[in-house]
TORPA-4810 file (N, C-alpha, C, O; in nm, 3 decimals):
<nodes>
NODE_1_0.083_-0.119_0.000_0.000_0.000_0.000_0.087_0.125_0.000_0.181_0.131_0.079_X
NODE_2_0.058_0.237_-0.094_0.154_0.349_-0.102_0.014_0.446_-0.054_-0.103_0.417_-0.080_X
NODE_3_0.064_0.576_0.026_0.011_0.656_0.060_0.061_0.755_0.033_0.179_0.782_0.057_X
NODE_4_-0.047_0.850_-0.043_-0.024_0.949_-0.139_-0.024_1.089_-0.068_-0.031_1.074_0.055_X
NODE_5_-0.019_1.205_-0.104_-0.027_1.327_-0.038_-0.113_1.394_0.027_-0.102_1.451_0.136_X
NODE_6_-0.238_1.382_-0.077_-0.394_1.380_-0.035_-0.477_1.284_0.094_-0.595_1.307_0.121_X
NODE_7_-0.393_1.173_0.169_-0.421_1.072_0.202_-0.472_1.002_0.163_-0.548_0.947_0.242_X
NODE_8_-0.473_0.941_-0.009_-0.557_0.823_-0.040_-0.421_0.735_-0.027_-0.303_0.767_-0.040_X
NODE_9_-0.487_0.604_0.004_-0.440_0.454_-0.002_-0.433_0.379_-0.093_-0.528_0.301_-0.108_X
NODE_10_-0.291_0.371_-0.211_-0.296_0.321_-0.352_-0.269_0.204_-0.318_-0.195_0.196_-0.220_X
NODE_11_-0.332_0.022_-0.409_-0.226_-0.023_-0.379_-0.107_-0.043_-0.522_-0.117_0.025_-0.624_X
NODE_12_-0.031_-0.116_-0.507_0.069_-0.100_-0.578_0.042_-0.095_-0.767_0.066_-0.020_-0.861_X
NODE_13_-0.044_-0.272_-0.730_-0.089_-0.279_-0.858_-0.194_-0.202_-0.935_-0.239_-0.238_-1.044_X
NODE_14_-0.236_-0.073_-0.857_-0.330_0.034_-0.951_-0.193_0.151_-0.962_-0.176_0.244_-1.041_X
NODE_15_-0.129_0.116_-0.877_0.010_0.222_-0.952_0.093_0.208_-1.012_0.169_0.305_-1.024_X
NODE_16_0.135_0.038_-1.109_0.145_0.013_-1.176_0.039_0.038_-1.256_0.061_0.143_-1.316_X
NODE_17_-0.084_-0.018_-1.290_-0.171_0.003_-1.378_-0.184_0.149_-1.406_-0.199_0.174_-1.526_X
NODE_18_-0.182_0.276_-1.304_-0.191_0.399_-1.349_-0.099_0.448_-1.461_-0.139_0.495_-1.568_X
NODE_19_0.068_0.428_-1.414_0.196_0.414_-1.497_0.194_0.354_-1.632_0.272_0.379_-1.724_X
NODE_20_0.095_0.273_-1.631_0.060_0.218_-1.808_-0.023_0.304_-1.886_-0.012_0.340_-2.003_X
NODE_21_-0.125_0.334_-1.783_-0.201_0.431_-1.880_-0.188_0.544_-1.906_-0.235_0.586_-2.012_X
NODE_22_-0.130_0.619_-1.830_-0.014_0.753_-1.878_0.063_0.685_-1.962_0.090_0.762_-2.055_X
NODE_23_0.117_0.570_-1.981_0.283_0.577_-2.091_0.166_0.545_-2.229_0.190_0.585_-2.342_X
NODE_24_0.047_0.471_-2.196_-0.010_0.474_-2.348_-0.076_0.611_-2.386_-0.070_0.672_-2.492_X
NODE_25_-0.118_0.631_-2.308_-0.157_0.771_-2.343_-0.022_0.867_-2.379_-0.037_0.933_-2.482_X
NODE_26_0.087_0.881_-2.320_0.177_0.963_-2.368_0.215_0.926_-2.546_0.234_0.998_-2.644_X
NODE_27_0.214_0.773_-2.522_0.236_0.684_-2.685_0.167_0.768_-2.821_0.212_0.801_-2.931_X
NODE_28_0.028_0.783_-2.748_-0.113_0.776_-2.866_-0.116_0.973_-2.895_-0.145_1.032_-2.999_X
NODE_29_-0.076_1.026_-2.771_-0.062_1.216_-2.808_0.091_1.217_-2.863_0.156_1.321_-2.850_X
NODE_30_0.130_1.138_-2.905_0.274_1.228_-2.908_0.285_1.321_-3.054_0.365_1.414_-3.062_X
NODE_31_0.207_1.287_-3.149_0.169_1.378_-3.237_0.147_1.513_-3.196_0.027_1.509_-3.225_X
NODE_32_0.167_1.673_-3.137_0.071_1.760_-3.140_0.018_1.832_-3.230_-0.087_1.895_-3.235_X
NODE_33_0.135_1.812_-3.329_0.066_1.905_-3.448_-0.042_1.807_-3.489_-0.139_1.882_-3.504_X
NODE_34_-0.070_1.723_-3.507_-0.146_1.641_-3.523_-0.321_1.688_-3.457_-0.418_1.733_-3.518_X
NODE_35_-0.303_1.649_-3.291_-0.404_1.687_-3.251_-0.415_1.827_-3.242_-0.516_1.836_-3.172_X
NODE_36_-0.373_1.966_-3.271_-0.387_2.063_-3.350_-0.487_2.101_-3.420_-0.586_2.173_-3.404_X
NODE_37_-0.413_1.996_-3.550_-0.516_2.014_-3.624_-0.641_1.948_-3.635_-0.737_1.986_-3.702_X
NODE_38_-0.627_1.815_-3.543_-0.802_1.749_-3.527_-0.892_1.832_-3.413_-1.014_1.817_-3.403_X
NODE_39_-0.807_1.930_-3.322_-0.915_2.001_-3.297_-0.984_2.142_-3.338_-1.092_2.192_-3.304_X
NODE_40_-0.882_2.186_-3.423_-0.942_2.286_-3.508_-1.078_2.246_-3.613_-1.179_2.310_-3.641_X
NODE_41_-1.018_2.077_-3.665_-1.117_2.028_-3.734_-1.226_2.015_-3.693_-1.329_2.042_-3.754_X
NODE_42_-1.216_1.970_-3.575_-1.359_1.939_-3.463_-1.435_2.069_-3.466_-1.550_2.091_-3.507_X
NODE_43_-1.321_2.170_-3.401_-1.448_2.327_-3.393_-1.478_2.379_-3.487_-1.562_2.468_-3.472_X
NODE_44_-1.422_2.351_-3.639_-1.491_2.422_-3.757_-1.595_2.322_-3.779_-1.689_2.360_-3.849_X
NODE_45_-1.600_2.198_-3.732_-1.737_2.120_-3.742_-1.829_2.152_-3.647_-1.944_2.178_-3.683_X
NODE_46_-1.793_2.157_-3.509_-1.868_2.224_-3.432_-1.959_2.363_-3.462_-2.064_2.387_-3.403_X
NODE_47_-1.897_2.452_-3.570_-1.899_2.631_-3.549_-2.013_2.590_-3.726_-2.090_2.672_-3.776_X
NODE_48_-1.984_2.431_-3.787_-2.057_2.426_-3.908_-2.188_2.385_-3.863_-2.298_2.427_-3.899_X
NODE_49_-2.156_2.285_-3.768_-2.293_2.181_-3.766_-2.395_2.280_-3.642_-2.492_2.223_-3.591_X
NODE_50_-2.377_2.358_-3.621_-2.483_2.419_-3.528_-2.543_2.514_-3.586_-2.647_2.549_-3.531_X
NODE_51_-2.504_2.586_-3.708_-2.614_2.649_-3.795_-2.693_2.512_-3.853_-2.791_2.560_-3.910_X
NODE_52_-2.696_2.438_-3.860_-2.765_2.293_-3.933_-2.809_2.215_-3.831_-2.756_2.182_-3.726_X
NODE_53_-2.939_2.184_-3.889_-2.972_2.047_-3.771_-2.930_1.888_-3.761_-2.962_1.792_-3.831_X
NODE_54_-2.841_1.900_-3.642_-2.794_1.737_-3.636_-2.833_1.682_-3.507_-2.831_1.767_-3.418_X
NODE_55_-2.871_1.553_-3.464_-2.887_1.492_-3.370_-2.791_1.423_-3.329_-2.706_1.386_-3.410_X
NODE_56_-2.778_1.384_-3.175_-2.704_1.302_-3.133_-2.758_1.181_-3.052_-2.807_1.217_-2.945_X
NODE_57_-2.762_1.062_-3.073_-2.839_0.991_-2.965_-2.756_0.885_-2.924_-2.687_0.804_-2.985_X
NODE_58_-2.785_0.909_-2.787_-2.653_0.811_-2.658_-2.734_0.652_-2.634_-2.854_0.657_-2.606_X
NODE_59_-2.685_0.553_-2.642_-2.726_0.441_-2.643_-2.623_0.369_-2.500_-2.501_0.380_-2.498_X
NODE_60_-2.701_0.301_-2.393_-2.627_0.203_-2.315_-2.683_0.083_-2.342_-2.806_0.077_-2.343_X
NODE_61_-2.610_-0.026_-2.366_-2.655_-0.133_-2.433_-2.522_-0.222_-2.306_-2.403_-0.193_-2.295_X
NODE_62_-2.604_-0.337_-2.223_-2.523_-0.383_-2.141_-2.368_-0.336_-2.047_-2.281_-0.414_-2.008_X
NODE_63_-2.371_-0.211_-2.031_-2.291_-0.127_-1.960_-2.228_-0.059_-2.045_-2.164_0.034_-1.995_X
NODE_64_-2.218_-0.077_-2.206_-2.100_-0.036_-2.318_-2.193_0.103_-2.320_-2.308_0.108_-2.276_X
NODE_65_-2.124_0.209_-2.377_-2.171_0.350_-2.391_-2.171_0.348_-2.576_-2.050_0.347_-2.598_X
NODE_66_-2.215_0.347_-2.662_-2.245_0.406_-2.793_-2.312_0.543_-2.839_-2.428_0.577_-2.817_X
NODE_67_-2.225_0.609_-2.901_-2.318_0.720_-2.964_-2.353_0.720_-3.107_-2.259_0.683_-3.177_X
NODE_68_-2.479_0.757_-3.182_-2.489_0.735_-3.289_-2.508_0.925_-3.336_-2.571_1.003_-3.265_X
NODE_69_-2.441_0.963_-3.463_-2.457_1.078_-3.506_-2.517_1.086_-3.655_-2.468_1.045_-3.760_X
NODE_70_-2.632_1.148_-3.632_-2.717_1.181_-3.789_-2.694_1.325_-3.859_-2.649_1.418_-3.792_X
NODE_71_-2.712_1.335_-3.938_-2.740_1.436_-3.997_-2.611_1.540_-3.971_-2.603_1.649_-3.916_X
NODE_72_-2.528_1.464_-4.029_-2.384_1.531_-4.056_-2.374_1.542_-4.227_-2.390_1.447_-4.304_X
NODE_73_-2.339_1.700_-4.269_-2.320_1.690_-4.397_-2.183_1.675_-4.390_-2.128_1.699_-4.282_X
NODE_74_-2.087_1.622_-4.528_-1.979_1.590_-4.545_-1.973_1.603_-4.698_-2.051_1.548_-4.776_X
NODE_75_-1.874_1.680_-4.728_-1.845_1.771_-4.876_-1.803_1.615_-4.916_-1.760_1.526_-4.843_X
NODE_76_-1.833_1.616_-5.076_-1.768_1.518_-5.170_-1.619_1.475_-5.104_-1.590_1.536_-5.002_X
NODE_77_-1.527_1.379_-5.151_-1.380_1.401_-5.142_-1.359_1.441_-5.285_-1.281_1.535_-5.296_X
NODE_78_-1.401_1.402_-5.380_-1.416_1.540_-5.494_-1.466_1.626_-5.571_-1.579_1.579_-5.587_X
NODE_79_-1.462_1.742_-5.647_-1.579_1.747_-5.693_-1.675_1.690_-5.798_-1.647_1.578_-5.838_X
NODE_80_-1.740_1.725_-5.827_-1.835_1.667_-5.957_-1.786_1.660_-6.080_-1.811_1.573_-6.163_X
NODE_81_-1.667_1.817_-6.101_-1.649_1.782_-6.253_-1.563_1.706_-6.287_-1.584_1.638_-6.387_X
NODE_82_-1.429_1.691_-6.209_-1.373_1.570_-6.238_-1.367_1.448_-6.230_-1.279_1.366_-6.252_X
NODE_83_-1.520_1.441_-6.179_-1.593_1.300_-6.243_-1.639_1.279_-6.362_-1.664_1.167_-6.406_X
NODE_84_-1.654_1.405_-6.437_-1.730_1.392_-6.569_-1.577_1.375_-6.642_-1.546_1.281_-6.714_X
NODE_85_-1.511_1.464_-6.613_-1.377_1.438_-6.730_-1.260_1.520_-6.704_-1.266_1.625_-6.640_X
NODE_86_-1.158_1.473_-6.751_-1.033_1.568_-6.676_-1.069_1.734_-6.725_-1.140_1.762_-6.822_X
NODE_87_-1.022_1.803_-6.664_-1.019_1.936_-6.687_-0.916_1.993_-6.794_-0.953_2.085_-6.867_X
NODE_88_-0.757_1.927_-6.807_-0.684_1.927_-6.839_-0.685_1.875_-6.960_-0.680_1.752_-6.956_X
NODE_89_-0.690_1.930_-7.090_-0.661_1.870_-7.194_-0.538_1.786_-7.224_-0.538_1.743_-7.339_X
NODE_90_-0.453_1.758_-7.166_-0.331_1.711_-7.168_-0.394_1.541_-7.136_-0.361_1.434_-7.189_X
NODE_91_-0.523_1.581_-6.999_-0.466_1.420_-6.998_-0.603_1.351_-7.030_-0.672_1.275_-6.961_X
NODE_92_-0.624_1.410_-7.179_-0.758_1.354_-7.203_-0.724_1.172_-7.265_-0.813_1.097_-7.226_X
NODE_93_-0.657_1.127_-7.317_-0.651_1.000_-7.298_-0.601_0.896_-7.232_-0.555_0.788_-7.270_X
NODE_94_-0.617_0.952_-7.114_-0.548_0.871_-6.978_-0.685_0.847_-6.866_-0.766_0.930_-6.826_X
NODE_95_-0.676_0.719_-6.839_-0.830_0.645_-6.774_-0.824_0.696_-6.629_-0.722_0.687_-6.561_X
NODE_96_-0.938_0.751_-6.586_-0.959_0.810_-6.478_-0.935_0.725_-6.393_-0.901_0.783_-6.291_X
NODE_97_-0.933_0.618_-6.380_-0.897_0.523_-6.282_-0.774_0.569_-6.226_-0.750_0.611_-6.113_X
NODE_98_-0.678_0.547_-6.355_-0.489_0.629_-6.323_-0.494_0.760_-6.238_-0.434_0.786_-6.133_X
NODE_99_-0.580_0.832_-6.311_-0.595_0.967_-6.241_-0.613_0.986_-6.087_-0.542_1.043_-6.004_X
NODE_100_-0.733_0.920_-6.077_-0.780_0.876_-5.964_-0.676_0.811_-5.826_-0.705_0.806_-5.706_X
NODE_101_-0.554_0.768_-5.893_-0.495_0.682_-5.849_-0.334_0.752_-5.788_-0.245_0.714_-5.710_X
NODE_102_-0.362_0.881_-5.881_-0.258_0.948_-5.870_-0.288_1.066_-5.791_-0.196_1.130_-5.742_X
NODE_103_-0.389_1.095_-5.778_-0.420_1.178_-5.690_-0.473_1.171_-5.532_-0.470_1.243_-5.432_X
NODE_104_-0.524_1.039_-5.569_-0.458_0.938_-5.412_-0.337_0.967_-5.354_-0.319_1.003_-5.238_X
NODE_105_-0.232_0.943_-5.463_-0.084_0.933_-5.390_-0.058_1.086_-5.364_0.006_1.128_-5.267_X
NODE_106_-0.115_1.165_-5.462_-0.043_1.346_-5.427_-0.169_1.395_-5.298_-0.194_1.510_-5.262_X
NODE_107_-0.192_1.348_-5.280_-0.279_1.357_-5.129_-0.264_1.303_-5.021_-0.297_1.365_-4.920_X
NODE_108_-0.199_1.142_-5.009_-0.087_1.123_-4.874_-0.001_1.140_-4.870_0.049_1.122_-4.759_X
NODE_109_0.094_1.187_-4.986_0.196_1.258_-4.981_0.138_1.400_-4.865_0.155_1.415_-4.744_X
NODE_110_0.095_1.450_-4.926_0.037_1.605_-4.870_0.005_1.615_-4.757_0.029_1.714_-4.688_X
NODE_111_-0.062_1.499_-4.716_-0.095_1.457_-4.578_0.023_1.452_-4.498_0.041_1.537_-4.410_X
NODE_112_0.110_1.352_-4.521_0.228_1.319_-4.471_0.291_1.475_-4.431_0.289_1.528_-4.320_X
NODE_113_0.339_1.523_-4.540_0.411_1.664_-4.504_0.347_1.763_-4.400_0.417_1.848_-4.345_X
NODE_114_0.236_1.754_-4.378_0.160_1.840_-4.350_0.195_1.763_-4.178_0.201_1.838_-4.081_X
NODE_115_0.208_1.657_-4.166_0.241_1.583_-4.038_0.335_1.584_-3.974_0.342_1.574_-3.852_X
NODE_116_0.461_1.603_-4.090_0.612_1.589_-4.063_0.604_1.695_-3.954_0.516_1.782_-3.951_X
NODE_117_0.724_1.679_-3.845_0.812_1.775_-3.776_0.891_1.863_-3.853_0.880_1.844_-3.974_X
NODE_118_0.996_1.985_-3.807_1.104_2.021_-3.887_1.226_1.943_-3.916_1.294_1.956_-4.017_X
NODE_119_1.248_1.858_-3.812_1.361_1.791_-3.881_1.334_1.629_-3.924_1.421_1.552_-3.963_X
NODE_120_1.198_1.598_-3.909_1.156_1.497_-4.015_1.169_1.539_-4.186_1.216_1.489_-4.288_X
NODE_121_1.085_1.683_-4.139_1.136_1.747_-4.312_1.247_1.786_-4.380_1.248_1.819_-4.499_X
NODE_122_1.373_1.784_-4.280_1.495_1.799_-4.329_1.548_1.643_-4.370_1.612_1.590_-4.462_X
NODE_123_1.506_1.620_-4.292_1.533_1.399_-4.315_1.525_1.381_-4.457_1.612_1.343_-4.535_X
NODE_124_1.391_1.416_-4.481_1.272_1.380_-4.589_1.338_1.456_-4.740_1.316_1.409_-4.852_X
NODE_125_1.428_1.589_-4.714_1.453_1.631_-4.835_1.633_1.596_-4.830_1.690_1.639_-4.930_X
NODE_126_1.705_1.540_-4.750_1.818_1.456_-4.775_1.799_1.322_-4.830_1.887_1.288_-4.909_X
NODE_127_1.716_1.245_-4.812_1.686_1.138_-4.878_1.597_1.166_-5.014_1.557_1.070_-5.080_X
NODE_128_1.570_1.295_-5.050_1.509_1.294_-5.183_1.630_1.343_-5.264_1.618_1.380_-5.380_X
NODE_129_1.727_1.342_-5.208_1.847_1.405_-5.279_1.931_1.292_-5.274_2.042_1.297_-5.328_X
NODE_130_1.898_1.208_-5.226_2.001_1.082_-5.271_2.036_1.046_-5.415_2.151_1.041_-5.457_X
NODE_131_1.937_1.023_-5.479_1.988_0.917_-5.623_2.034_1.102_-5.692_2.043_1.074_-5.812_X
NODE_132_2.056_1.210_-5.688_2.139_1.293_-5.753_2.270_1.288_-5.668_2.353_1.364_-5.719_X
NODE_133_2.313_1.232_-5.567_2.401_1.248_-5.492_2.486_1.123_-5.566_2.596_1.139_-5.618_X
NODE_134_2.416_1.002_-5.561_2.433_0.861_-5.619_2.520_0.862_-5.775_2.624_0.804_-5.804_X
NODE_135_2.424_0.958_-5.867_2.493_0.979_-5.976_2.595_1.063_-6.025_2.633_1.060_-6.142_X
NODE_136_2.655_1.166_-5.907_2.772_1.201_-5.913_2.916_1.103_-5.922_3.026_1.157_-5.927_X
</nodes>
């Protein structure tokens, strides 16, 4: 039994167990730019969805807590016209599928950077400078 400052009575193995869940929790935030930007995301959803009507309804189902959320709008991931056809005359005989496929990749790319640290991004542009380094 450890006795704390406040006078509560820990015993050991909830202060081990406490010590785990701080180190996973330290694990799962260590991103901040990260959570940053998911809570900016949150309050521009917040500051969207309250001019609009959305519901929320809380469900306890055998002690488990569930929430179900309706009436959330959510923009395309693209728009309409470059579903009808490239915009670009250049890449009018190339199958949207490719397209599609490539703009996948220039979007976790984008993602990624947008994630990096500063000296992940210094990492990131020494190793893009390798194969010119290579062919010297």
């Amino acid at each position: 039994m450890l006795s704390l400052e406040n006078g509560f009575h820990v015993s050991l193995s909830t202060c081990q167990t406490i010590r785990r869940i701080t180190k996973a929790k330290s694990l799962f935030n260590c991103n901040t730019r990260m959570e940053k930007a998911l809570q900016r995301l949150a309050e521009a959803n917040m500051t969207s969805t309250s001019s609009s009507s959305s519901t929320a309804v809380e469900t306890k189902t055998n002690g488990s807590r569930s929430v179900e959320i309706s009436g959330v709008d959510t923009p395309p991931a693209t728009p309409q016209a470059e579903k009808k056809g490239p915009i670009n005359p250049a890449l009018k005989g190339i199958p949207m599928s490719l397209l599609e496929k490539v703009r996948a990749k220039q979007a976790a790319k984008a993602l990624e950077a947008m994630t990096r640290t500063p000296s992940e991004d210094k990492e990131a542009a020494l190793h893009a400078r390798l194969p010119e380094m290579s062919k010297i």
